[in-house]
Kinemage of the C-alpha trace (Angstrom):
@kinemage 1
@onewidth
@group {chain A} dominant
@subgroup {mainchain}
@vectorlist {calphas} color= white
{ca unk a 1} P -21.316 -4.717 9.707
{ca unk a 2} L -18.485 -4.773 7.158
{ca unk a 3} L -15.995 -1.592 7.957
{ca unk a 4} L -16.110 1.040 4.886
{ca unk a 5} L -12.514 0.765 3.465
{ca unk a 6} L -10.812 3.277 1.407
{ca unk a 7} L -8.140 1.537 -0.747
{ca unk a 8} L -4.928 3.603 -1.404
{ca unk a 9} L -1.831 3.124 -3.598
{ca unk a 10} L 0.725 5.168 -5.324
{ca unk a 11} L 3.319 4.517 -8.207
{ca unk a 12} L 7.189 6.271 -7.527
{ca unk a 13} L 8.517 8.397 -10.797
{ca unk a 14} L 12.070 7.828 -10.186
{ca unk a 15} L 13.195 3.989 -11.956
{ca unk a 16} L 15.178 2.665 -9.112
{ca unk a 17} L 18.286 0.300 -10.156
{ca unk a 18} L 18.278 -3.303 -9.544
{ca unk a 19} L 16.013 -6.357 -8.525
{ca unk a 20} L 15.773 -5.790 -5.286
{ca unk a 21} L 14.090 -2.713 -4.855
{ca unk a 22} L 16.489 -0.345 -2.483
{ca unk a 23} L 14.357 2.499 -2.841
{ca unk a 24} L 15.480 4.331 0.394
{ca unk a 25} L 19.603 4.887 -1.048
{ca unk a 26} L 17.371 6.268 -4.514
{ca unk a 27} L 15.110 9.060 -2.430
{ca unk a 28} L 13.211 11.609 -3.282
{ca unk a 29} L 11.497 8.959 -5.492
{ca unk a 30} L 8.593 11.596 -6.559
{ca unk a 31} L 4.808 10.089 -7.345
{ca unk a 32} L 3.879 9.623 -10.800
{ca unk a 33} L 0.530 8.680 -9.960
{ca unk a 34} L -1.747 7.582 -7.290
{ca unk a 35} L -5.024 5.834 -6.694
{ca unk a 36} L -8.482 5.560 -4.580
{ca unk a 37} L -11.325 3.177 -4.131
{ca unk a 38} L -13.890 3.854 -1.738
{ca unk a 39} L -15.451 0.420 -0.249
{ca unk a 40} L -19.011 1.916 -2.074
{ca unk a 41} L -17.717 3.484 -5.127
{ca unk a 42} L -17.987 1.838 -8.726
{ca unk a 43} L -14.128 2.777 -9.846
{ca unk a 44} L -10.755 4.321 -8.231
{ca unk a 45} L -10.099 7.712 -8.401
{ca unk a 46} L -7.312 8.486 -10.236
{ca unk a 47} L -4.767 11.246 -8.643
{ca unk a 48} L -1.540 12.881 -11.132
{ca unk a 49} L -0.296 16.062 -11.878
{ca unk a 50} L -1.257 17.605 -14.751
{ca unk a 51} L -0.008 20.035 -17.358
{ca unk a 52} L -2.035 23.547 -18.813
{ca unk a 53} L -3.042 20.610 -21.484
{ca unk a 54} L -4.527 18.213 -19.046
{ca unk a 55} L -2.093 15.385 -19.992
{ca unk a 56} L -0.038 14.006 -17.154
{ca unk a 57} L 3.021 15.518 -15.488
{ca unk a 58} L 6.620 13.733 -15.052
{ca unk a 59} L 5.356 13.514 -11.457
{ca unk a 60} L 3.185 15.326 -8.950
{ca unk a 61} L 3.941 17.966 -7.422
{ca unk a 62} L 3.969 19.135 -3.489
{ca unk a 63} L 0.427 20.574 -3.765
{ca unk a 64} L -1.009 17.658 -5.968
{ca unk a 65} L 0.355 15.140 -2.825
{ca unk a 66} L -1.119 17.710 -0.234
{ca unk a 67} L -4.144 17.537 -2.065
{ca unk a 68} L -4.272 13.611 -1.900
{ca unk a 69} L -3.447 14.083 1.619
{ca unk a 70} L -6.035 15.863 2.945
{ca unk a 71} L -8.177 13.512 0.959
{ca unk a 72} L -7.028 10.983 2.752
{ca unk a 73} L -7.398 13.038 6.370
{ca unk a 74} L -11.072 13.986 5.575
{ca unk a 75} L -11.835 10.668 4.333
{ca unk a 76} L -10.470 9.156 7.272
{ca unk a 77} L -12.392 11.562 9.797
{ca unk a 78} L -15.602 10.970 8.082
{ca unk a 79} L -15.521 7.086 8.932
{ca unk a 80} L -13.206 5.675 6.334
{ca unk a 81} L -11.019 2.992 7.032
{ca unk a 82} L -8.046 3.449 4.626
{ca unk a 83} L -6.566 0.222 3.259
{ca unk a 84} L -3.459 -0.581 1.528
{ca unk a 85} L -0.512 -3.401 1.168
{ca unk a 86} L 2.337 -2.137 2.944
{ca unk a 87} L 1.790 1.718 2.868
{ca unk a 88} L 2.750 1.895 6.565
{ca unk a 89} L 6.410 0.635 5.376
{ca unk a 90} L 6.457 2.333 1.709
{ca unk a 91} L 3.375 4.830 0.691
{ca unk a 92} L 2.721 6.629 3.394
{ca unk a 93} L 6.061 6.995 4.449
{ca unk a 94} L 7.205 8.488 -0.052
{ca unk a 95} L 3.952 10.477 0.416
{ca unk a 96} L 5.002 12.082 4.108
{ca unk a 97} L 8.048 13.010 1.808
{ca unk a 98} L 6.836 14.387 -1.204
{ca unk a 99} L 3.963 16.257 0.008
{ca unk a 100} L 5.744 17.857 3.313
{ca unk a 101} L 3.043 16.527 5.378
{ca unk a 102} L 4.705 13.465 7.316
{ca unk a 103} L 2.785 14.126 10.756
{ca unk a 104} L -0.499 13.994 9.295
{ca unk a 105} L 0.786 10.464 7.144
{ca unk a 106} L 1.861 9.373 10.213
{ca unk a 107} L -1.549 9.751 11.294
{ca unk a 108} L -2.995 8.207 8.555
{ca unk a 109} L -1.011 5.353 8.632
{ca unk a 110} L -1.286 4.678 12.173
{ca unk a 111} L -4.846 4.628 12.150
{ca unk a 112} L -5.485 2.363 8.818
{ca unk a 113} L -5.096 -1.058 7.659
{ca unk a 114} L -2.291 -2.322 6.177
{ca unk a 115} L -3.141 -5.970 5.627
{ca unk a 116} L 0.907 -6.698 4.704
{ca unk a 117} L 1.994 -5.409 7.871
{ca unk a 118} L -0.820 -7.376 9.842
{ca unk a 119} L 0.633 -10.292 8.338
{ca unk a 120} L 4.393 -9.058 9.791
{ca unk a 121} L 3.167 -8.554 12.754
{ca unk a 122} L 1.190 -11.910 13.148
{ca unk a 123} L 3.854 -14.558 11.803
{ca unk a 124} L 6.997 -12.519 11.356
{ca unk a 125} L 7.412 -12.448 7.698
{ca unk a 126} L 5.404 -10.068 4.780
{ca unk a 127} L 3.988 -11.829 1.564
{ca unk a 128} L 2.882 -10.078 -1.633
{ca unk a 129} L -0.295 -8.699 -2.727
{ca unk a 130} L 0.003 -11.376 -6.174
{ca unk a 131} L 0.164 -14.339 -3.846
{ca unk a 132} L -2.294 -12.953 -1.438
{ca unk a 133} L -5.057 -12.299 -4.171
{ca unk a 134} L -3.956 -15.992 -5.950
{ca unk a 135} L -4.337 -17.321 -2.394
{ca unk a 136} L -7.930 -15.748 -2.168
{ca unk a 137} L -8.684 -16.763 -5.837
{ca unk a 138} L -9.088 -13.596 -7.063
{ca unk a 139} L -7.753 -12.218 -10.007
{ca unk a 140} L -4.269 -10.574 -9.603
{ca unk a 141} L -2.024 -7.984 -11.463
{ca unk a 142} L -2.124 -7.488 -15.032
{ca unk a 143} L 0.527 -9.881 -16.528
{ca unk a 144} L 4.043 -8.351 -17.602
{ca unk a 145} L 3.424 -5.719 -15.410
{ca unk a 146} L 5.165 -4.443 -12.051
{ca unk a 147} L 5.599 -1.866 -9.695
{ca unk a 148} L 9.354 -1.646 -10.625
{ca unk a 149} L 8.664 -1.167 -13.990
{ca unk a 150} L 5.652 1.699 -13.721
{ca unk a 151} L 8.341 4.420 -13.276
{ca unk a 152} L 9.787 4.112 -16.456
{ca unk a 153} L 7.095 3.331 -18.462
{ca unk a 154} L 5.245 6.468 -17.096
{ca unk a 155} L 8.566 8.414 -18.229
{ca unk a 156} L 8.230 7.467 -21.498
{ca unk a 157} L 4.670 8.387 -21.947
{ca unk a 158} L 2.757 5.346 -20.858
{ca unk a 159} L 0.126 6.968 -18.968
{ca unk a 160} L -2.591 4.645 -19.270
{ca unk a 161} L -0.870 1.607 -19.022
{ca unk a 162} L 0.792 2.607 -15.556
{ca unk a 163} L -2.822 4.239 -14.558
{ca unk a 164} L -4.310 0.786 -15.153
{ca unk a 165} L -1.686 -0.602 -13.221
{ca unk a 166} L -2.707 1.117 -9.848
{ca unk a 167} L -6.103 1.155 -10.498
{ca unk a 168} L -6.441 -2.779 -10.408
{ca unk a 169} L -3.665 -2.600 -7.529
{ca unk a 170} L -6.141 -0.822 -5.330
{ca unk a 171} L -9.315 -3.047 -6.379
{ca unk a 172} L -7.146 -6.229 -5.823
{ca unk a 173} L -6.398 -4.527 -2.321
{ca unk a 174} L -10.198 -3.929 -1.639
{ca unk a 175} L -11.235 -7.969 -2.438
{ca unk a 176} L -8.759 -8.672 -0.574
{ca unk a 177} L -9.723 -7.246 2.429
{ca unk a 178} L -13.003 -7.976 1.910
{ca unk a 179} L -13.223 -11.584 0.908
{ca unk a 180} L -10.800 -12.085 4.405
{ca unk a 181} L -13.550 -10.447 6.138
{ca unk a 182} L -16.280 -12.734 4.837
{ca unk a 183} L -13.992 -15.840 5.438
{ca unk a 184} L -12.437 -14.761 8.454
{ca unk a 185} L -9.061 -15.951 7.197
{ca unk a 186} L -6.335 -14.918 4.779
{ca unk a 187} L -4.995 -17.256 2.511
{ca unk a 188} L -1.945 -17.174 0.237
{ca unk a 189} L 0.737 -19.118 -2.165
{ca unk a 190} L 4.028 -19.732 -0.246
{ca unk a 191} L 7.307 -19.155 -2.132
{ca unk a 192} L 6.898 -23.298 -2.186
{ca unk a 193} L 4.213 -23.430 -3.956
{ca unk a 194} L 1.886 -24.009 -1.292
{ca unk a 195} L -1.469 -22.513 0.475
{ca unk a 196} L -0.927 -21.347 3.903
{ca unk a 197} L -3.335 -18.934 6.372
{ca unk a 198} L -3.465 -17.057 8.948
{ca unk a 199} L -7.165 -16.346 11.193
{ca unk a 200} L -9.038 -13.204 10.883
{ca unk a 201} L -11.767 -13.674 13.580
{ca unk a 202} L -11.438 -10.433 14.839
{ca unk a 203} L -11.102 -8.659 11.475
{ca unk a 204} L -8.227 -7.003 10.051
{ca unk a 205} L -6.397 -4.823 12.620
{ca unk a 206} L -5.146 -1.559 12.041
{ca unk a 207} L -1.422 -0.592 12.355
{ca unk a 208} L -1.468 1.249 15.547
{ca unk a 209} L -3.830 -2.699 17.043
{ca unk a 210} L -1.086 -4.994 15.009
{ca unk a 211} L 1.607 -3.283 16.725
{ca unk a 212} L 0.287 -4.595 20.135
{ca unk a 213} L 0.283 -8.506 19.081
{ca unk a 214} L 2.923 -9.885 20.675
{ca unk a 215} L 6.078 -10.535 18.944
{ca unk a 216} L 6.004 -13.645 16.460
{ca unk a 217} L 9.089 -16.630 17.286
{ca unk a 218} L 11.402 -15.546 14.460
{ca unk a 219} L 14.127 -17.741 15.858
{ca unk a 220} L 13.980 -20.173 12.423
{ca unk a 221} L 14.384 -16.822 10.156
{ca unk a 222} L 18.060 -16.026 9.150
{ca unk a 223} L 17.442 -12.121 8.363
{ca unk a 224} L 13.674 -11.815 10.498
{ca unk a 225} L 12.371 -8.325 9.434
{ca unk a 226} L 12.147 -5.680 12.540
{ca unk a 227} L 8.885 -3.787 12.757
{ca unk a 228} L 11.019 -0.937 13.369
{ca unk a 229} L 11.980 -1.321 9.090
{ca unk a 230} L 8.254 -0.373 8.559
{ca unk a 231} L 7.970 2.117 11.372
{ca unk a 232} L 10.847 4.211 11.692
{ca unk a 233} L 9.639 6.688 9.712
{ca unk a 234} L 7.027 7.628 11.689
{ca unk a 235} L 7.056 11.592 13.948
{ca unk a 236} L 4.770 9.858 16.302
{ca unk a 237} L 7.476 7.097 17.329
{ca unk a 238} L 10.639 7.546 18.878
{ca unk a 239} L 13.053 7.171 16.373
């Protein structure tokens, strides 16, 4: 029986500096926005603050990121599998932030699936969602458009754009997962150019199962990633 997933992904409000994305120096990055897709639901569920006029907020607030937490929790508890593309190593860990709630994040992301830390865990090295889904043949992201540059179009009043963005980024997330499931295998575009995959005959693990695969040969890497960079964060693990 195919798991019931529940795909999860935020957007940051703060526009961090640069290419390469060194969001921890630039913290509190704030959520602008955030989105949901149950496995047997027809759309996401879109999650921002929003003002006494109903339009959207700069960024959410504590209690709006509470609220998405215990969204989360519930959904989780009720049999849920939540699903994302490295929110062990970046959402969960923002949201834990923002919303004051890092133990019960650290719950969440122990027990759910991110497919990008699988991956990590398995061969050593992450790949992106893009290459993953092109990989897959699935359609990706919406063309010109980027997590990095969400935060400041979503300052300057691009709501629906940016809510668009996330939306697809958690459907994309969902075909992923399941297509892999159907196929038992992931398949993606190298930085070369080229198709490469890695076996899913047991299914996509979930953090707290990929953290017990023994540790890839990362001896041909110059700067091999540490699971500790995705983990660290975590109350549950000694730091």
């Amino acid at each position: 029986m195919a798991c019931k997933y529940l795909a999860f992904d935020i957007e940051t409000a703060k526009d961090v500096p640069g290419e390469e994305f060194n969001w921890r120096a630039h913290r509190p990055l704030g959520i602008s926005c955030a989105a949901t897709l149950a496995s047997d639901a027809d759309q996401p569920l879109l999650w921002y603050g929003k003002t006494r006029d109903q339009l959207p907020e700069k960024q959410m607030s504590r209690e709006d990121a509470q609220e998405l937490v215990q969204y989360l929790s519930n959904m989780a508890a009720s049999g849920f599998r939540i699903l994302s593309w490295n929110g062990l190593g970046f959402d969960f860990d923002v949201l834990g932030e923002e919303s004051g709630a890092a133990a019960s994040c650290g719950d969440c992301a122990l027990g759910h699936v991110d497919m990008m830390f699988h991956v990590v865990c398995a061969k050593g090295y992450p790949i992106g969602l893009e290459n993953a889904a092109k990989g897959m043949g699935l359609p990706g992201k919406p063309p010109g458009m980027s997590g990095a540059k969400a935060p400041r179009l979503w300052a300057e009043g691009h709501f629906k754009e940016v809510l668009e963005y996330v939306a697809q980024d958690v459907r994309i997330t969902m075909q992923i997962a399941q297509a892999c499931e159907q196929r038992q295998r992931l398949e993606w575009i190298t930085r070369k150019g080229t198709k490469s995959a890695m076996p899913l005959t047991n299914g996509w693990l979930t953090v707290r199962e990929a953290l017990r695969l023994p540790e890839p040969d990362t001896s041909w890497m110059s700067a091999p990633l540490s699971r500790r960079d995705f983990t660290a964060w975590l109350p549950a693990l000694p730091r």
